[in-house]
N, C-alpha and C positions, 0 to 999 in steps of 0.2 A: 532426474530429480533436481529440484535448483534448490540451493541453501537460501535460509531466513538469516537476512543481517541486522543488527539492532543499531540505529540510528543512536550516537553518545555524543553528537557532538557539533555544531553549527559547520564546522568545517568538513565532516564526513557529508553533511547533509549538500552541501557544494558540491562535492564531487556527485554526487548521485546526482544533482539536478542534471549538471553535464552531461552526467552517464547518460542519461535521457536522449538524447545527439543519436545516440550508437545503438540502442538498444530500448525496447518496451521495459519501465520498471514500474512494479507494485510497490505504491506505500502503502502501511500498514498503520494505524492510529488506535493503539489498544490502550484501555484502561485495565489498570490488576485489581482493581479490585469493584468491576461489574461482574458479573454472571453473562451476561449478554455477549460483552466482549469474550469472555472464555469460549462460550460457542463458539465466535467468527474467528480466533484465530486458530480454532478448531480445522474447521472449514476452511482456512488457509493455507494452514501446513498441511490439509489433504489433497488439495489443488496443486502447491507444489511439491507432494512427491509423485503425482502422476501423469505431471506436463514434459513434453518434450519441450515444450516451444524455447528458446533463446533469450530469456527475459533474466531480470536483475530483482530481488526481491528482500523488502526489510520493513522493518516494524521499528514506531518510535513510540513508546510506553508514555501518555500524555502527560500523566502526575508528575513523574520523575524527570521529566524531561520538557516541562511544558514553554518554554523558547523554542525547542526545534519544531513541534507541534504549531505554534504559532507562526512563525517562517514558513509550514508548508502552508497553512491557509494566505498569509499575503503571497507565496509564489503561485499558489495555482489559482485565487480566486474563489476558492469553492471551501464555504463553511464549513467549522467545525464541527464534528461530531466527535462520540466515540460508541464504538469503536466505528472506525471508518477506512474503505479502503480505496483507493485513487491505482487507475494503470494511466500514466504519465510518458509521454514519446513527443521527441522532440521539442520539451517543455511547456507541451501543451497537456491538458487533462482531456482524455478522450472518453473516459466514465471514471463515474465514481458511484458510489452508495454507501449505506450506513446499516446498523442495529441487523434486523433480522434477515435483511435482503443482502448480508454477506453470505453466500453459499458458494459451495464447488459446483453446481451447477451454472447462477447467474457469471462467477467470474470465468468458465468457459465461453457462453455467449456472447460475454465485453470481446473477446479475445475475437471470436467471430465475426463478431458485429464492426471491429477496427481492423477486420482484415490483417488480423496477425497470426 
C-alpha cells in the first residue's frame, strides 16, 4: 500500500519534482468541492492500496492551494484540469488524464504502458 501525501506548499512541491529522479510519482489535482473529483480520488486511493509497485504518491487540493496546482502545470506542460492525475519520472510526464478517465483500471495501464 503507498500513502497519499497532500501537496501544502511550493517547497514540498520541489522536493517531489526531485523525487521524480529516484522513483515514479502520481500527482493528484483534486477539487473538494466537484462530485467528479470525489470519484477519481475514489479511484485513487483504491489504486494505491492495491499497488505494490515503488511509486511516491500525493494530491494538491486546486482551490486551496491554487500556486502549487499552477507550478505543476508550468513544470510538466500539460493543462490544467481537475480533478486530474499526472504519473511523472524523471521530470518528465509519461501520462496523464482527467474527469472520468481517472480509474484504477487506466492508472494500471499507464503503469504498464511506461514499463514500470
Amino acid at each position: 500500500m503507498v500513502s497519499l501525501h497532500e501537496l501544502e506548499s511550493m517547497e514540498e512541491l520541489e522536493k517531489v519534482w526531485e523525487e521524480t529522479r529516484e522513483r515514479p510519482v502520481l500527482l493528484f489535482k483534486h477539487s473538494t468541492t466537484c462530485p467528479l473529483s470525489a470519484r477519481a480520488i475514489h479511484e485513487y486511493q483504491s489504486f494505491l492500496q492495491s499497488t505494490t509497485k515503488d511509486i511516491s504518491a500525493y494530491m494538491v487540493k486546486v482551490i486551496e492551494q491554487r500556486p502549487i496546482s499552477n507550478k505543476i502545470e508550468q513544470l510538466t506542460e500539460v493543462r490544467h484540469h481537475s480533478p486530474q492525475i499526472l504519473l511523472v519520472k524523471n521530470k518528465n510526464v509519461l501520462w496523464h488524464t482527467s474527469h472520468t478517465k481517472i480509474t484504477t483500471k487506466n492508472i494500471d495501464r499507464a503503469f504498464e504502458r511506461a514499463d514500470i
